[in-house]
C-alpha positions as MATLAB code, in Angstrom:
seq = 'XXXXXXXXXXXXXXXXXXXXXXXXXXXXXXXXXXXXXXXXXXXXXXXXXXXXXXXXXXXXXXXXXXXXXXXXXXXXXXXXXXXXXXXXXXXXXXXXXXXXXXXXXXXXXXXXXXXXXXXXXXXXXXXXXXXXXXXXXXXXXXXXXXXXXXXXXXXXXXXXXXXXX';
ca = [
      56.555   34.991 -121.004;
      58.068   35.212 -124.458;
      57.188   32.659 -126.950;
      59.987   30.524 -128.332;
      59.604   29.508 -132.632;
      61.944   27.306 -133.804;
      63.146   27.844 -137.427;
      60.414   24.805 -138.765;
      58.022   27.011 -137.596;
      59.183   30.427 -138.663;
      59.300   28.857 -141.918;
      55.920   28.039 -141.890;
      55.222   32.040 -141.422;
      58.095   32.848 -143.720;
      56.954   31.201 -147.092;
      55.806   34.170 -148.862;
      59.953   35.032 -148.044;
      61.773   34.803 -151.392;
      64.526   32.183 -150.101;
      61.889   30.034 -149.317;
      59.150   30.923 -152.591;
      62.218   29.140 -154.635;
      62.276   26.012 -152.695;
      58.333   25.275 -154.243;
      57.818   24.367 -157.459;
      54.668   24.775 -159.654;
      52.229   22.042 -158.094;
      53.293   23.365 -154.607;
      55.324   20.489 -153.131;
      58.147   21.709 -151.799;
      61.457   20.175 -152.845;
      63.401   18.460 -149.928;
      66.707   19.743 -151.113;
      66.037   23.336 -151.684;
      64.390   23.077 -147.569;
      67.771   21.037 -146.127;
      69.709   24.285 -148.076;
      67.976   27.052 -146.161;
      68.245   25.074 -143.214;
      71.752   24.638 -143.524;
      72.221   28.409 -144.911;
      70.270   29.418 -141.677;
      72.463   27.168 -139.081;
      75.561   28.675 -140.730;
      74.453   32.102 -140.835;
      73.582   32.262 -137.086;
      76.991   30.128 -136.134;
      79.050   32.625 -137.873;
      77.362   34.728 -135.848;
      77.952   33.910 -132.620;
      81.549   32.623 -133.113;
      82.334   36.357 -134.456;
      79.874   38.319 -131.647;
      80.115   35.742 -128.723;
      82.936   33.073 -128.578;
      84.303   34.874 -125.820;
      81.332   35.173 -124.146;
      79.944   32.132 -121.785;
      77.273   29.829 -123.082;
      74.589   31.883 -121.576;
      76.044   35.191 -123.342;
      76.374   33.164 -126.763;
      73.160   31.610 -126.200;
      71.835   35.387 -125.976;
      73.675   36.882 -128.959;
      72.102   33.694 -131.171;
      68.082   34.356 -129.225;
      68.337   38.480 -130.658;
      69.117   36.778 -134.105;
      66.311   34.700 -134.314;
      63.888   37.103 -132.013;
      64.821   39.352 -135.172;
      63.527   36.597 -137.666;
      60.447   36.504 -135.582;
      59.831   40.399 -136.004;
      57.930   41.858 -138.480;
      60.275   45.141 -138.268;
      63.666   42.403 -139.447;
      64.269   39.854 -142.309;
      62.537   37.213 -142.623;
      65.654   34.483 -142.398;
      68.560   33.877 -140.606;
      71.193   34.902 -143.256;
      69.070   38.550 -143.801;
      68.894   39.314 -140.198;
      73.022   38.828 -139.845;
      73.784   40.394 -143.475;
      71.317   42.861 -142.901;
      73.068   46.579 -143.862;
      71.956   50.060 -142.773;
      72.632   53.587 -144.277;
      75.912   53.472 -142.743;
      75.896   50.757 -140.653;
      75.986   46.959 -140.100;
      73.487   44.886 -138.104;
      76.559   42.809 -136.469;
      79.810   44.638 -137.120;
      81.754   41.583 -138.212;
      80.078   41.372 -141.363;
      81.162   44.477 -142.705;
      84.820   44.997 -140.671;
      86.571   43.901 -144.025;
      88.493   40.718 -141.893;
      88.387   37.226 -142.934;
      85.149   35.692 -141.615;
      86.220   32.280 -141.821;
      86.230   30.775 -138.184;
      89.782   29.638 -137.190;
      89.413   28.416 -133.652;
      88.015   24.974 -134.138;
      86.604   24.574 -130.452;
      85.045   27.683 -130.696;
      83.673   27.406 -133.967;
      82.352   23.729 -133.523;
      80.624   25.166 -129.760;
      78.799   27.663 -132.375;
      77.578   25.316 -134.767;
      75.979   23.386 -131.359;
      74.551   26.196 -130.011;
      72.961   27.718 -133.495;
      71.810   23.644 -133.964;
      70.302   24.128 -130.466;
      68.852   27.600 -131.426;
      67.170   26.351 -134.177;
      65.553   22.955 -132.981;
      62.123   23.319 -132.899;
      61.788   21.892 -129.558;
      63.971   24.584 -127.551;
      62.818   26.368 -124.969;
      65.557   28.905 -124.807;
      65.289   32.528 -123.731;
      68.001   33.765 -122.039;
      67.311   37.540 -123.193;
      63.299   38.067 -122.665;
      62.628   38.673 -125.951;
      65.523   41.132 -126.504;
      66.517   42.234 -130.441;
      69.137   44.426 -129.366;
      72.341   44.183 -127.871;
      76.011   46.167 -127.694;
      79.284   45.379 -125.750;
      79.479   47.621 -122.825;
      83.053   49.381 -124.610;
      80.345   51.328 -127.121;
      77.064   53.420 -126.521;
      74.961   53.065 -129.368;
      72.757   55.805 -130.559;
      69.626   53.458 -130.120;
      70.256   52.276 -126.482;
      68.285   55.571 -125.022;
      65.177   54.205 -126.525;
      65.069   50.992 -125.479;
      64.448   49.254 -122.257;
      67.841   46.782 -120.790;
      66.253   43.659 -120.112;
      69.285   42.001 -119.500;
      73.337   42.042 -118.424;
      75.748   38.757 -119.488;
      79.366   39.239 -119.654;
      79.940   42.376 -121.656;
      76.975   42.374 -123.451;
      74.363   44.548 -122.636;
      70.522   43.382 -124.041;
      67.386   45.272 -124.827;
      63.935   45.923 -126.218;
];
């Protein structure tokens, strides 16, 4: 069984992150604003996510693409925040090939883009218990075969999306 963190809690872990070291001041209280930012940074981060990787997808497949985000967060081999993980840049390639296509990454189908924001909300509460991928950090759309999917194990098929680990 694969233990679900919510973003409260992978905070906790995360501190020594430098987002978060900038949100504490000098007697160690930690200012309320600078927290509700990376929150909000966070939410947005993994809803631009899966409106760009997943709005096609069902809510189980979107659901998916958002768990591999934060199962990334969760690893020590990925960023340490939302934003990182989805921004996060290769040698030659991007983490999540929207971010680096060179098209306009503002969201333009309001339904789709406000399901997102719902589903990264969800994603993040600490009181989810969503897995839809067993503990997946991969995934590709079946139209490509990444280098990496030889070396990892499929631990999971939804819509065109395949998921592994």
């Amino acid at each position: 069984m694969v233990q679900r963190y919510g973003l409260k809690q992978l905070m906790k872990w995360r501190l020594h992150n430098e987002e978060c070291n900038h949100a504490i001041n000098h007697s160690n209280s930690v200012h309320l604003g600078s927290i509700h930012m990376i929150i909000k940074s966070a939410l947005m981060c993994l809803a631009l996510n899966i409106y760009h990787e997943a709005r096609d997808q069902s809510t189980a497949g979107q659901l998916a693409v958002a768990q591999v985000t934060v199962n990334r967060v969760a690893s020590k081999h990925y960023p340490n925040t939302v934003c990182d993980v989805v921004y996060q840049k290769g040698k030659s390639i991007c983490a999540f090939s929207w971010t680096c296509d060179g098209a306009s990454d503002t969201p333009h189908e309001k339904k789709a883009w406000d399901k997102s924001q719902y589903l990264a909300s969800m994603m993040l509460d600490d009181n989810n218990n969503i897995d839809v991928v067993n503990g997946a950090t991969h995934y590709h759309t079946t139209s490509v075969n990444p280098y990496w999917a030889d070396s990892l194990r499929i631990v999971k098929r939804l819509g065109d999306h395949i998921f592994y680990k």
